[in-house]
C-alpha atoms as one frame of an Amber mdcrd trajectory, in Angstrom:
protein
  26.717 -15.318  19.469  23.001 -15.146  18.674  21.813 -15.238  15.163  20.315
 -11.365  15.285  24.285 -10.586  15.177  24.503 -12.404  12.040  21.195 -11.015
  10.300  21.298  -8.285   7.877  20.331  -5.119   9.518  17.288  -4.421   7.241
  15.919  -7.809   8.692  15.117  -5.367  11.939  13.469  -2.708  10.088  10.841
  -5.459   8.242   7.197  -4.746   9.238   5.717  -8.666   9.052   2.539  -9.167
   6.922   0.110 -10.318   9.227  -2.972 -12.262   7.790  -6.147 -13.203   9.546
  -6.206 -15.791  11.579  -7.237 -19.682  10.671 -10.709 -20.583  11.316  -9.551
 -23.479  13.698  -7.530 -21.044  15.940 -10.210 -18.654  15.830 -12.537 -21.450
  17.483  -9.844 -22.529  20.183  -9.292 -19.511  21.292 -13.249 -18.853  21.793
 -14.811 -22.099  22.410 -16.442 -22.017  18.951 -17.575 -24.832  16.544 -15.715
 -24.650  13.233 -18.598 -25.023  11.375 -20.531 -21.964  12.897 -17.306 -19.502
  12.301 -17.841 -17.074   9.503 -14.420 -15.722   7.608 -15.254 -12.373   5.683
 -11.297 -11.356   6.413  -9.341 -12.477   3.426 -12.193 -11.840   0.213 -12.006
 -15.582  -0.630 -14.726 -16.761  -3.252 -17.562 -17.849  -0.684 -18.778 -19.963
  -2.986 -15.547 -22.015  -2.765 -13.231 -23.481  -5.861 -14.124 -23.932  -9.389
 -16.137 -27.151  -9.822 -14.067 -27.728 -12.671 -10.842 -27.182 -10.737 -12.119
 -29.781  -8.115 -12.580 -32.456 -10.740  -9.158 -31.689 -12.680  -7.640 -32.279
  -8.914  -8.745 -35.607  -8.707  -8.306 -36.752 -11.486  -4.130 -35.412 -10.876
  -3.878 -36.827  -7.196  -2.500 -40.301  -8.056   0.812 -38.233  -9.571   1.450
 -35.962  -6.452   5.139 -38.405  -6.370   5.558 -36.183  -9.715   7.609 -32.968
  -9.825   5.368 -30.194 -11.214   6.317 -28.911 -14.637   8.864 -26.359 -14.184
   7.808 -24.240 -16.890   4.149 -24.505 -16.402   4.060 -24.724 -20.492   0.375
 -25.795 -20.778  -0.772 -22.939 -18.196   1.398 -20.417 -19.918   0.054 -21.388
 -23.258  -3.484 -20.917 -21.926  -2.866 -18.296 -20.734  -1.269 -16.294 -23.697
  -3.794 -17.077 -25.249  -6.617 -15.376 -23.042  -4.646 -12.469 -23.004  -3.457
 -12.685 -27.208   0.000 -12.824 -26.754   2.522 -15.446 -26.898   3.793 -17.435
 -23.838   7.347 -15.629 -23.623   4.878 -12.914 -21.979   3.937 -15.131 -19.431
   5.723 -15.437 -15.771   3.891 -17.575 -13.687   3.680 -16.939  -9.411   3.241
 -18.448  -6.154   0.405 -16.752  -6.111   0.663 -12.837  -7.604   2.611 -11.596
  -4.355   5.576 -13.878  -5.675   5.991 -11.753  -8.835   5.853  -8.479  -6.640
   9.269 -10.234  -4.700  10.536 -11.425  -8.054  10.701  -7.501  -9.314  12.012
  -6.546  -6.169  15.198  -9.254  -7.039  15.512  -7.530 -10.205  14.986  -4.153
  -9.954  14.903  -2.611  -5.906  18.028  -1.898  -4.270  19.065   1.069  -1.820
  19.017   4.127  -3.513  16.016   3.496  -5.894  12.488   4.407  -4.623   9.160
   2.805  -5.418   5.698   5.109  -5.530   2.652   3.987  -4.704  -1.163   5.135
  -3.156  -0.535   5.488   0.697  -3.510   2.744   1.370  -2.128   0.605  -1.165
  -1.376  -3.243  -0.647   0.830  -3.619   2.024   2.765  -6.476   0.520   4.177
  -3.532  -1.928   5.611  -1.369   1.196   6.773  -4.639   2.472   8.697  -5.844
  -0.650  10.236  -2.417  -1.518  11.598  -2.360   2.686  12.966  -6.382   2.017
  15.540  -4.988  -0.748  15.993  -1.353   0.559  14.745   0.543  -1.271  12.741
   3.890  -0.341   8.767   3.849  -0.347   7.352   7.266  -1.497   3.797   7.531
  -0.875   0.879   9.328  -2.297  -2.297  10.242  -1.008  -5.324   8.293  -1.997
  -8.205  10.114  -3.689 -11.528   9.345  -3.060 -10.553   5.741  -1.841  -8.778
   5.324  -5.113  -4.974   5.996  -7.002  -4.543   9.983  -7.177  -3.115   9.408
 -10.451  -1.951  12.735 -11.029  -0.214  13.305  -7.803   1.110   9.678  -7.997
   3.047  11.456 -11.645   4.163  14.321  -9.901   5.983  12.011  -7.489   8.040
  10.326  -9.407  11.509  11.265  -9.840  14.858  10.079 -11.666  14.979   7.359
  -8.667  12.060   5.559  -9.280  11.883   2.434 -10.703   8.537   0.983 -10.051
   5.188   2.348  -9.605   2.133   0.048  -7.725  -0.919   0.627  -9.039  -3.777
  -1.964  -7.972  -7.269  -1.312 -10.087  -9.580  -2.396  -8.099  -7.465  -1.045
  -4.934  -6.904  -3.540  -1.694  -8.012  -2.566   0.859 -10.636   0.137   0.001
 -12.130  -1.400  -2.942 -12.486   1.296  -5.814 -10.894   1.029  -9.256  -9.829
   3.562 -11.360 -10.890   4.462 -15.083  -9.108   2.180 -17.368  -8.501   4.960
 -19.876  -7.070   7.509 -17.465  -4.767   4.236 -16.216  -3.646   4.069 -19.709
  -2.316   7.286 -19.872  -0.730   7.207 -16.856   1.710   4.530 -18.136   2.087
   6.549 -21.421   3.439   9.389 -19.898   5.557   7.431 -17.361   9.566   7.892
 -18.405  11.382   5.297 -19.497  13.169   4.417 -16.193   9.812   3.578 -14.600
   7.970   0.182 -15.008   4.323   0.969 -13.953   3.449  -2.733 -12.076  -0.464
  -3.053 -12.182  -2.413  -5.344 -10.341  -5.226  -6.912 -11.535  -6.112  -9.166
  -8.793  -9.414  -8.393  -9.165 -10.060  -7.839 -12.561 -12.462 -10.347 -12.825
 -14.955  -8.263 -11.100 -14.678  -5.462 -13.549 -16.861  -4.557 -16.943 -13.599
  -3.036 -18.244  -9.913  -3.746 -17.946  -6.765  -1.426 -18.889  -5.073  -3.136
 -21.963  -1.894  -4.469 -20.731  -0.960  -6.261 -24.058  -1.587  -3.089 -26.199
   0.249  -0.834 -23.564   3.083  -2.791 -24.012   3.138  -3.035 -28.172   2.798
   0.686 -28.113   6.001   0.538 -26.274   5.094   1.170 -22.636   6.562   0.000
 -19.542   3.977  -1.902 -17.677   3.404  -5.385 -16.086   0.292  -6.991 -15.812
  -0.699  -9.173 -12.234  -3.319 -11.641 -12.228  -4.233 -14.178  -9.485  -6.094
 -17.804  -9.341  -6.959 -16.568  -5.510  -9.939 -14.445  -6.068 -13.326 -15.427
  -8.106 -11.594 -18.684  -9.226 -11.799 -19.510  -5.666  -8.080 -21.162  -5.495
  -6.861 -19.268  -2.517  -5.324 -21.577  -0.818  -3.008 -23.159  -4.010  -1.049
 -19.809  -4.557  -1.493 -19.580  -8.487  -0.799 -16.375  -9.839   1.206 -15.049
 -12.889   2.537 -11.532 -14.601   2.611 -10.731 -17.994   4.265  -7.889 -20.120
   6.736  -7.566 -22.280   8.866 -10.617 -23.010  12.404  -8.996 -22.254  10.994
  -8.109 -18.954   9.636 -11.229 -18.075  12.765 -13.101 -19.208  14.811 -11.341
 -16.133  11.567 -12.509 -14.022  12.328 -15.964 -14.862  15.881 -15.423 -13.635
  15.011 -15.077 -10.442  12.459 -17.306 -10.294  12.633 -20.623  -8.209  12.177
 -23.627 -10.022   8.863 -25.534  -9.338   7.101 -22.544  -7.620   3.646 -23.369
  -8.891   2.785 -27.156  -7.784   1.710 -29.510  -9.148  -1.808 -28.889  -8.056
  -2.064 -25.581  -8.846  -1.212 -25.652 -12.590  -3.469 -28.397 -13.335  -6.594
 -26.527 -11.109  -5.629 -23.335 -12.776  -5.704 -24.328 -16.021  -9.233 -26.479
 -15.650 -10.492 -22.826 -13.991 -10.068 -20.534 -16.614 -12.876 -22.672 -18.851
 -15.131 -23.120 -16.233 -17.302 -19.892 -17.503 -20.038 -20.687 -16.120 -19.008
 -20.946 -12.317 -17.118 -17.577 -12.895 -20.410 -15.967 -14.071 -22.559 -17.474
 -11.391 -20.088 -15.743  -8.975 -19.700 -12.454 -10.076 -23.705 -12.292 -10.525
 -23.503 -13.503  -6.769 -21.075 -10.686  -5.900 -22.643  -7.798  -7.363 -25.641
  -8.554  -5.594 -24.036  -9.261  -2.149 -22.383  -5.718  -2.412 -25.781  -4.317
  -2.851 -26.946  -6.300  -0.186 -24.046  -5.336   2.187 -24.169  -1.424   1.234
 -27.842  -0.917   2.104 -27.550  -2.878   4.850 -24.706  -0.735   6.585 -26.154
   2.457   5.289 -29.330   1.397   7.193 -27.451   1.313  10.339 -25.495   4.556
   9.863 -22.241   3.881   8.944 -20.185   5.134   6.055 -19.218   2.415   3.422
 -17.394   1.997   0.176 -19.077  -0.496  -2.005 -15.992  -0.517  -4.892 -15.289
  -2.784  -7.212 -14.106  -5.735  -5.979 -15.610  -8.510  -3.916 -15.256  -6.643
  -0.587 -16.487  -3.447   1.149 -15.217  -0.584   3.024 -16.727   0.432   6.286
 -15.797   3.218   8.537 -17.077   2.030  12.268 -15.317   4.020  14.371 -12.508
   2.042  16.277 -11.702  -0.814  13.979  -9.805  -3.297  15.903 -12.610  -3.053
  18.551 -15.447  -4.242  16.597 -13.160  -6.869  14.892 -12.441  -8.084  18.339
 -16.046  -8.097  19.325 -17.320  -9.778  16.189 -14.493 -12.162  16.103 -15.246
 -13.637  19.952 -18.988 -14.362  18.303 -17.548 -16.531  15.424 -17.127 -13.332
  12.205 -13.797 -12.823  11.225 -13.387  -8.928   9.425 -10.363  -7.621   8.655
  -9.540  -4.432  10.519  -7.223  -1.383   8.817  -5.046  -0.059  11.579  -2.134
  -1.361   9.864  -2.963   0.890   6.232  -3.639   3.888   8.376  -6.703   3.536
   8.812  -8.366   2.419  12.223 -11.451   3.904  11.857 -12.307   1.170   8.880
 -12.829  -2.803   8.964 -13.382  -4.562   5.698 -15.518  -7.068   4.770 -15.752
  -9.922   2.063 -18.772  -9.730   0.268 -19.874 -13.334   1.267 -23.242 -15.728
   0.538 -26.823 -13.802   1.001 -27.174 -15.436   4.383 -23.632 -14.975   5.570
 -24.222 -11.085   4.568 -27.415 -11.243   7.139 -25.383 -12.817   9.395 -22.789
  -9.800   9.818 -25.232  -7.133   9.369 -27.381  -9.096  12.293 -24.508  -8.934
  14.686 -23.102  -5.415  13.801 -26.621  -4.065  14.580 -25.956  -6.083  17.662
 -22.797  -4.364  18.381 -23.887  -1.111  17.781 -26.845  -1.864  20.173 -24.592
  -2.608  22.554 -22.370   0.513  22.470 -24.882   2.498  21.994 -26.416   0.963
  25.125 -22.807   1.107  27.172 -22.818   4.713  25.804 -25.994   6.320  27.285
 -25.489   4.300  30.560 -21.723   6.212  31.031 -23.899   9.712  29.888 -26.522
   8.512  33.317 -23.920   8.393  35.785
């Protein structure tokens, strides 16, 4: 007997998240040096971890024998207090894609169905599939949430409504206000899940604390993984109201932030200064990255975030191209969209450096083009 006759039949049906490849692969399999390989695939912090994270680290590494705390109490404490609530609000994450599989324990099931923008995270789709339950899309507008055709699809079914502000993959955010009233006028039945992963890199944010006082049904996502530059330590959390959070905990493993994590986490979120520097850094890179592709023709989507948008044509080609010369991009095919690649905003030099070799490309193609047009 093999073990696919075992398996739960939804196992077959699973699309499988696929992220970019290391940079140490990337170099085997193209005779590259590590060093000279450029990752703009994943919108990492390019200017790398929180000094004050880095310190906190090694000042912890002589108690890695040490089980982490299972409650995270001192993160959850700091955290309440950043957003002014108490910690019962607080469910901390293996990063924020953990809490998206810890509502799908307690609240997806066949038979239920789970709205969200059509170019939305994938890791949504891919949780609401995992536990059965049916994905109803809605067209994006503009590159962001069509929030009134996202109301209009909801139904007695639903349970849980995505919303991501800035959006992942195309980049734009939607009004904070308009977001609010969105989750006001959501019925009872339906907990609007909004993620924040990149709500660092906005002026404004919706008021998830106030939502929920007023009596709305919404949960809050927040990750360590963006402009805290703590990727690779999966920190993440959710907050919202406490009865809700209390059946996240339920479900949640014990220990599923290390040791590591908390203690970096909780040195990141006072290191100010490094957070300013970066989003400074950012805004300017997306200028930088905007005019640059605009110069060479090509339609982009600056947003709000710490990545851009940019329709080249056939995506997976010029990923493949650029990737063989040492710049991984991130191409679309799998959102439905294979025309667009996107691209971390990344250091001033390391923005040259892709706008240098997509010229290049172009060139090239252009080049291949007008010799096929000759013969």
């Amino acid at each position: 007997m093999k073990y696919a006759e075992l398996a739960n039949a939804g196992v077959f049906d699973q699309p499988v998240y696929e992220p970019g490849k290391p940079i140490d692969l990337v170099a085997r399999e193209h005779g590259l040096d590590p060093d000279s390989i450029l990752k703009l695939a994943s919108n990492e912090n390019p200017f790398g971890p929180s000094p004050k994270a880095i310190e906190a680290v090694k000042k912890i590494a002589l108690s890695l024998h040490l089980y982490p705390d299972g409650a995270c109490t001192a993160l959850r404490d700091r955290l309440a207090v950043r957003h002014g609530v108490d910690a019962d609000w607080i469910v901390p994450g293996n990063g924020s894609n953990e809490i998206i599989e810890l509502l799908g324990h307690v609240f997806l099931r066949p038979g239920v169905e789970v709205v969200m923008g059509s170019q939305a995270f994938i890791v949504y789709r891919l949780v609401a599939k995992l536990f059965g339950a049916d994905v109803v899309d809605v067209p994006m507008k503009d590159y962001a949430h069509d929030l009134v055709g996202m109301a209009a699809a909801v139904t007695a079914k639903t349970r849980l409504v995505f919303l991501a502000s800035p959006n992942n993959p195309t980049g734009p955010a939607n009004d904070p206000a308009e977001i609010a009233q969105f989750a006001r006028n959501l019925p009872e039945h339906v907990i609007l899940v909004l993620d924040e992963a990149y709500a660092e890199y906005l002026e404004e944010n919706v008021d998830v604390a106030g939502l929920v006082n007023e009596g709305c049904r919404i949960i809050g996502l927040r990750t360590f993984s963006k402009v805290f530059g703590l990727g690779g330590l999966r920190v993440g959390y959710g907050y919202g109201d406490p009865e809700l959070i209390s059946l996240l905990q339920r479900v949640r493993q014990p220990f599923n932030v290390n040791l590591v994590g908390q203690v970096a986490a909780l040195a990141a979120l006072d290191d100010d200064a490094f957070v300013e520097r970066c989003l400074r850094a950012n805004a300017a890179g997306r200028k930088q990255l905007v005019e640059g592709v605009q110069a060479l023709g090509y339609e982009v989507v600056g947003g709000d975030a710490n990545f851009v948008l940019i329709r080249v044509g056939e995506g997976f080609a010029l990923f493949r191209e650029m990737q063989a010369q040492g710049v991984i991009i991130r191409p679309l095919a799998a959102y439905g969209m294979p025309e667009f690649v996107r691209v971390t905003i990344g250091r001033p030099d390391e923005n040259v450096r892709f706008l240098e070799l997509l010229e290049k490309i172009r060139g090239v193609a252009s080049a291949r083009t007008e010799a096929g047009a000759l013969r």
